[in-house]
C-alpha positions as CSV (number, residue, x, y, z in Angstrom):
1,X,0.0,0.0,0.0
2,X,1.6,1.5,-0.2
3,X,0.6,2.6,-3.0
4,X,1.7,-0.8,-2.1
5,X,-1.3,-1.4,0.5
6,X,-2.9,2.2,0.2
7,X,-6.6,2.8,0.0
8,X,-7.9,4.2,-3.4
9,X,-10.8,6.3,-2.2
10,X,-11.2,9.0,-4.3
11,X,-14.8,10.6,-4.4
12,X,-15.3,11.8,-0.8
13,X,-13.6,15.1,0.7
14,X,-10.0,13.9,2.0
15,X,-10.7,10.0,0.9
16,X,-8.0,8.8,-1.5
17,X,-6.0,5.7,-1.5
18,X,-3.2,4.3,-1.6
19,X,1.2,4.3,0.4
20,X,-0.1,5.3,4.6
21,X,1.9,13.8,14.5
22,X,5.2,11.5,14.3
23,X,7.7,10.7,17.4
24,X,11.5,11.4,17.5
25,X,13.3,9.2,15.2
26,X,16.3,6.3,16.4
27,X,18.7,5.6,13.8
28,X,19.2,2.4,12.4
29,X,22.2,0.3,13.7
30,X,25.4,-0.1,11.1
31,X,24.6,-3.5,10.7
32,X,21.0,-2.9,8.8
33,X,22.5,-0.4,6.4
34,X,25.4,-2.9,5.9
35,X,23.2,-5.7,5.2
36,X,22.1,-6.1,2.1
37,X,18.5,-5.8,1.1
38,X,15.9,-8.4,1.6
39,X,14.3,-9.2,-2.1
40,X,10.5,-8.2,-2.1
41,X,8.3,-11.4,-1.4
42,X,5.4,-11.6,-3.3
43,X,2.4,-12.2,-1.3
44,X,-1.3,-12.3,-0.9
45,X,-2.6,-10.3,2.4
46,X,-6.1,-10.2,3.5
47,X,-7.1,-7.2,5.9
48,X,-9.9,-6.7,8.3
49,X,-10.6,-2.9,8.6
50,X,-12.3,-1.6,11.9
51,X,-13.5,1.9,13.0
52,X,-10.6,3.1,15.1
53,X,-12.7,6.8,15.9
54,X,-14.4,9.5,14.7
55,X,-14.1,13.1,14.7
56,X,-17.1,15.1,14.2
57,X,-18.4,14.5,11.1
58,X,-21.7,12.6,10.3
59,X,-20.0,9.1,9.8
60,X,-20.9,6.7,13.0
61,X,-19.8,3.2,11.6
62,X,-17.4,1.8,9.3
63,X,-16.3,-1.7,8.3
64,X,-14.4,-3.3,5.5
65,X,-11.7,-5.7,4.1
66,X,-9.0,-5.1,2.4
67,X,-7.1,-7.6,-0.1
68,X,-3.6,-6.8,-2.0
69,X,-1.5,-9.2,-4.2
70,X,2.1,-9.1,-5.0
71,X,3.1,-11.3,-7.9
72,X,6.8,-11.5,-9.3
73,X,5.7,-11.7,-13.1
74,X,9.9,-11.9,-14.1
75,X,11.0,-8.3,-15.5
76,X,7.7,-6.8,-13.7
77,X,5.5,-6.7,-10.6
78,X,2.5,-7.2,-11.0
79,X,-0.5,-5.4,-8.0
80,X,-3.7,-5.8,-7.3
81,X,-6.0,-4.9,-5.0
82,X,-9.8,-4.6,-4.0
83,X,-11.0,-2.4,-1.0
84,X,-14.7,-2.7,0.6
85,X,-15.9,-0.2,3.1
86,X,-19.1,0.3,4.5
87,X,-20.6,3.5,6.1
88,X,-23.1,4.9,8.3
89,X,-24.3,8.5,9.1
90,X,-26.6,9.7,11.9
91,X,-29.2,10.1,9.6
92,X,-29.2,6.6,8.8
93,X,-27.6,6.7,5.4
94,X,-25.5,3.9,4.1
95,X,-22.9,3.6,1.8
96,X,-20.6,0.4,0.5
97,X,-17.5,1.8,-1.4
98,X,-15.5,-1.4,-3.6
99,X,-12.2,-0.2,-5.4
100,X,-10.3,-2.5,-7.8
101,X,-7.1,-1.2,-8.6
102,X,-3.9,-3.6,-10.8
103,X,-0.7,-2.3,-12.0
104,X,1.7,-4.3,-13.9
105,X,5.2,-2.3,-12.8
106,X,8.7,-2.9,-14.5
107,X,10.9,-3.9,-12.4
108,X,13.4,-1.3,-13.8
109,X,10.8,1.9,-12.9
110,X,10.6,2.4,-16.8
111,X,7.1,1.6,-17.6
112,X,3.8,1.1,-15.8
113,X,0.0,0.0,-16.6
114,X,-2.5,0.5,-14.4
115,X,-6.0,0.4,-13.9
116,X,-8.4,2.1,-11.2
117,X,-12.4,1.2,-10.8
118,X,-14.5,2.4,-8.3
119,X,-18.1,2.2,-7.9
120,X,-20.6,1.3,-5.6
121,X,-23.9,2.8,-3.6
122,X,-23.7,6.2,-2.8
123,X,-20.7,7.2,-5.0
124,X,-20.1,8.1,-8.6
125,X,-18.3,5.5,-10.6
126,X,-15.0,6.2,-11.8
127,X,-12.4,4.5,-14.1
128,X,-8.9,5.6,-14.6
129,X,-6.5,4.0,-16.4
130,X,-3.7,4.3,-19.1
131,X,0.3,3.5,-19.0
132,X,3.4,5.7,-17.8
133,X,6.9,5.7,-18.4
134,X,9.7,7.4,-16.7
135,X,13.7,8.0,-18.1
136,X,16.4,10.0,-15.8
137,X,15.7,13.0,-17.5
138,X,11.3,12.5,-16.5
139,X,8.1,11.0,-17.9
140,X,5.1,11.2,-19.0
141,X,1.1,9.5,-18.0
142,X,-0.8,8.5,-21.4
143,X,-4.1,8.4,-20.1
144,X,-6.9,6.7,-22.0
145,X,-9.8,6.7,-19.3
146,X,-11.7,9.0,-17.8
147,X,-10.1,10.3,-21.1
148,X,-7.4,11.0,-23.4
149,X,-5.0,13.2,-22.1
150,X,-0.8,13.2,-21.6
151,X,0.3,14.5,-18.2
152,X,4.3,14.9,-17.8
153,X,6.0,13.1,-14.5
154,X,9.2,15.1,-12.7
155,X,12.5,13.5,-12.9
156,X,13.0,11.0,-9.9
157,X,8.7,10.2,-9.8
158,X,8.7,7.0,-8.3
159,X,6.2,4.1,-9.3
160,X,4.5,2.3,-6.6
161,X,6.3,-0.6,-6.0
162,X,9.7,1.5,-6.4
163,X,7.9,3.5,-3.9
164,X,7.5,1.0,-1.2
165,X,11.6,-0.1,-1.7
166,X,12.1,3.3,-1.2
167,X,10.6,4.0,2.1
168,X,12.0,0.2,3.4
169,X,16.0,1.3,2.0
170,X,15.0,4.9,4.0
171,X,14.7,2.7,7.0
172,X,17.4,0.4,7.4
173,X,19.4,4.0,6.0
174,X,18.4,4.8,9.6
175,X,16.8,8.3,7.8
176,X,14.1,10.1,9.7
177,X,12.0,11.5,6.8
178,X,12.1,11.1,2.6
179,X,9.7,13.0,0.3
180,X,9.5,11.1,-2.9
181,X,6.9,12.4,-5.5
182,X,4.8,9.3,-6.4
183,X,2.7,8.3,-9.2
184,X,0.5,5.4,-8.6
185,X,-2.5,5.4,-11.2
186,X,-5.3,6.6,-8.9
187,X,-5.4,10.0,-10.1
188,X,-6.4,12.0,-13.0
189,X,-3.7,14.8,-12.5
190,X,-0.6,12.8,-12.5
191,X,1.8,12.2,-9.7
192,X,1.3,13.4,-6.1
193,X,3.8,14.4,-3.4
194,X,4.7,11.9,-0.4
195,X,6.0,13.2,2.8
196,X,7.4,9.7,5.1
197,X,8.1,9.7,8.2
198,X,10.3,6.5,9.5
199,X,9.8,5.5,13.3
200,X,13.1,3.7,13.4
201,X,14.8,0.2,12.0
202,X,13.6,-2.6,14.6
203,X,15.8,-6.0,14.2
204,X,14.5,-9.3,14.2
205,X,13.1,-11.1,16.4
206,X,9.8,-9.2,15.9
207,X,6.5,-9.2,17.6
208,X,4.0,-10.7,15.0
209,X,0.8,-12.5,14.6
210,X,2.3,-13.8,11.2
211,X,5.2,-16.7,11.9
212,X,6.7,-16.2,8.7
213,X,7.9,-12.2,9.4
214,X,9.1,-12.7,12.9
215,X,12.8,-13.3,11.9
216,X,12.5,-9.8,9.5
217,X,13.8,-6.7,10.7
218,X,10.2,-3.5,10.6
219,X,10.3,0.3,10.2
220,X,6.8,2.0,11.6
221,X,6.2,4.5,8.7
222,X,3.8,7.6,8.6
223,X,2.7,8.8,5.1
224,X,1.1,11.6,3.7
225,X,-0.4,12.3,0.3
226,X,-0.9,15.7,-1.0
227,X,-2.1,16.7,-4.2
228,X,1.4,19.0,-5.6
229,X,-0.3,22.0,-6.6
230,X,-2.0,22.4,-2.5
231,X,1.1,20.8,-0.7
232,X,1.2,23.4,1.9
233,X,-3.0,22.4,2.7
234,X,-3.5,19.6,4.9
235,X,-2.8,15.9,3.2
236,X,-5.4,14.1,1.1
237,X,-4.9,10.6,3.1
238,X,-2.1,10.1,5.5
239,X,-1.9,6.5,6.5
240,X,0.6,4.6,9.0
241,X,1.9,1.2,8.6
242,X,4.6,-1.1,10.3
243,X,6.5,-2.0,6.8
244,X,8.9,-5.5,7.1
245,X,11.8,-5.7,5.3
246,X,10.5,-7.5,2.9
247,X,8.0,-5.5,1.5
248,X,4.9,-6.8,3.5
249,X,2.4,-4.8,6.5
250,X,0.8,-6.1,9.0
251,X,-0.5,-3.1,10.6
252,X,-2.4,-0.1,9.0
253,X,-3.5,3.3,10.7
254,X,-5.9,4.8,7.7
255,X,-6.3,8.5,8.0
256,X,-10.2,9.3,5.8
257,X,-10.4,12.2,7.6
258,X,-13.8,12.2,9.9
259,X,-13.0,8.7,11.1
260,X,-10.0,6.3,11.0
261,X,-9.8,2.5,10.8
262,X,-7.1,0.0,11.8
263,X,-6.4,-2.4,9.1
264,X,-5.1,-5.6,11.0
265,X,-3.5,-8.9,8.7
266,X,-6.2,-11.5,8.7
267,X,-4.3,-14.0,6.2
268,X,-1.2,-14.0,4.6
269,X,-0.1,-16.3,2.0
270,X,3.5,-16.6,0.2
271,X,3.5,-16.9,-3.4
272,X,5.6,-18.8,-5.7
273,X,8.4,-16.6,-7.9
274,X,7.5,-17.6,-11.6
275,X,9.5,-21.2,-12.4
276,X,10.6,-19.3,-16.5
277,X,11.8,-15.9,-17.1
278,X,13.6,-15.5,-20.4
279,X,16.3,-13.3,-20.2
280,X,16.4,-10.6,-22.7
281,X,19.8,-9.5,-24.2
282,X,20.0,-5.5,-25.1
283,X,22.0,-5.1,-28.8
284,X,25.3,-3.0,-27.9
C-alpha cells in the first residue's frame, strides 16, 4: 500500500487511496545499512478494517476488508488490490465503497500500466487507467480513461512498488524522513507528493501474529499524500503502517479524515516466484 497497500478512495472530501503527528526518530544500527537488502516477497494479504474513531463529522460506523497481491511476473510486478468499506451517518444513510485497482510495474521503474475502478452505492463511478513511463531525464502519464489526455511526471517520480523499496532502503538508511513524488494510477492529474516519516529500524526477532515475518527486521512509517499543486494544505490521506523488510504490513493506521480504521493482517499467504523468465539480451 503502499501505493503498495494504500486505500484508493477517491470521491469523498479527504478519501484517496493508496502508500499510509510522528515521534522522534532512532537511527538504524550499522549492521542494517550494511546488510544487504531483503528481495521483495510476493504475497497475498487479507485485511480486516475496523473503525478506530471519529471526529465530528456525520460518519458513526465503518467496516471493511482489504485484499492486496504481490506477484513477481519476471522483468515486472504485478499489484492488485480490492478495497470494501461500508458507512453509516446519523441520519441513517449507508454507503458500500469497492475499489479494484492492478498495476503491472517494470521492475526497472521504466514503464507502468495501471487500472483504477471504483463504484458502488452512494458514490459516482470512476475509471482511470492508461500506461506511464519514466527516463532519468522524467516521464510522462498516457491516459486513456476518464479520457485521453498526456500529463508529464518530474525526474525522480517513483512508481508504486519502487515506492515502497524506497521508504524500506530509507529505513534500514536509519533516515528520519524522505519525500519522494509518487505516481501510482489513482489520479487524474498525474503524480502526487509523499511526505514519510520512518519511526526507526527494529531488528529481528519481531512481535507478530504472522510466523513467517518474525525473523525480519520492521520500520513504523507515517505517510502523507498531497495533491502538488495544495502541498502546503492539509494531506489528502495520510496513513501509518509497520513495513517488514521484505516489502509486507501487517499493521495499517488509515487516515479518511472524519474517522480512522485499523487495518489488521487476517491472512497472509506466500506466493511462488515464476518457475521461466527468459532473459532478454539488449544489442550494444
Amino acid at each position: 500500500m503502499r501505493p503498495a497497500i494504500r486505500a484508493c478512495v477517491m470521491n469523498a472530501p479527504r478519501w484517496r487511496g493508496l502508500c499510509m503527528g510522528a515521534a522522534l526518530l532512532a537511527m538504524g544500527t550499522p549492521a542494517a545499512r550494511a546488510e544487504a537488502p531483503t528481495p521483495l516477497a510476493p504475497h497475498r494479504a487479507v485485511y480486516d478494517l475496523t473503525l478506530e474513531s471519529v471526529s465530528g463529522g456525520q460518519i458513526v460506523s465503518a467496516s471493511g476488508s482489504m485484499t492486496y497481491v504481490l506477484s513477481d511476473a519476471c522483468s515486472a510486478w504485478s499489484t492488485q488490490q480490492e478495497l470494501n468499506l461500508q458507512t453509516a451517518t446519523r441520519s441513517g444513510a449507508q454507503t458500500e465503497i469497492r475499489t479494484d485497482y492492478a498495476v503491472l510495474e517494470d521492475k526497472d521503474g521504466g514503464h507502468m500500466v495501471f487500472r483504477t475502478h471504483q463504484y458502488g452505492s452512494g458514490v459516482t463511478e470512476q475509471k482511470i487507467s492508461g500506461e506511464a513511463t519514466m527516463a532519468a531525464t522524467g516521464g510522462q502519464v498516457h491516459y486513456t480513461q476518464p479520457g485521453v489526455s498526456v500529463v508529464p511526471l518530474a525526474a525522480g517520480t517513483l512508481f508504486p512498488v519502487a515506492h515502497t523499496r524506497a521508504i524500506i532502503a530509507a529505513g534500514r538508511a536509519g533516515q528520519a524522513t524522505i519525500e519522494p513524488a509518487l505516481f501510482d494510477g489513482t489520479t487524474e492529474k498525474g503524480a502526487i507528493d509523499t511526505f514519510i516519516v520512518l519511526m526507526g529500524w527494529k531488528p529481528p526477532p519481531t512481535q507478530t501474529d504472522i510466523p513467517a515475518l518474525v525473523h525480519l527486521g520492521s520500520v513504523g512509517t507515517h505517510v502523507a499524500y498531497y495533491d502538488h499543486a495544495t502541498h502546503d494544505m492539509p494531506p489528502d490521506f495520510d496513513i501509518g503502517m509497520r513495513y517488514f523488510e521484505n516489502g509486507v504490513s501487517d499493521r495499517l493506521d488509515m487516515n479518511f479524515g472524519e474517522f480512522r480504521m485499523r487495518g489488521t493482517l487476517r491472512t497472509f499467504t506466500p506466493l511462488p516466484a515464476p518457475r521461466h523468465c527468459s532473459v532478454m539480451v539488449k544489442p550494444h
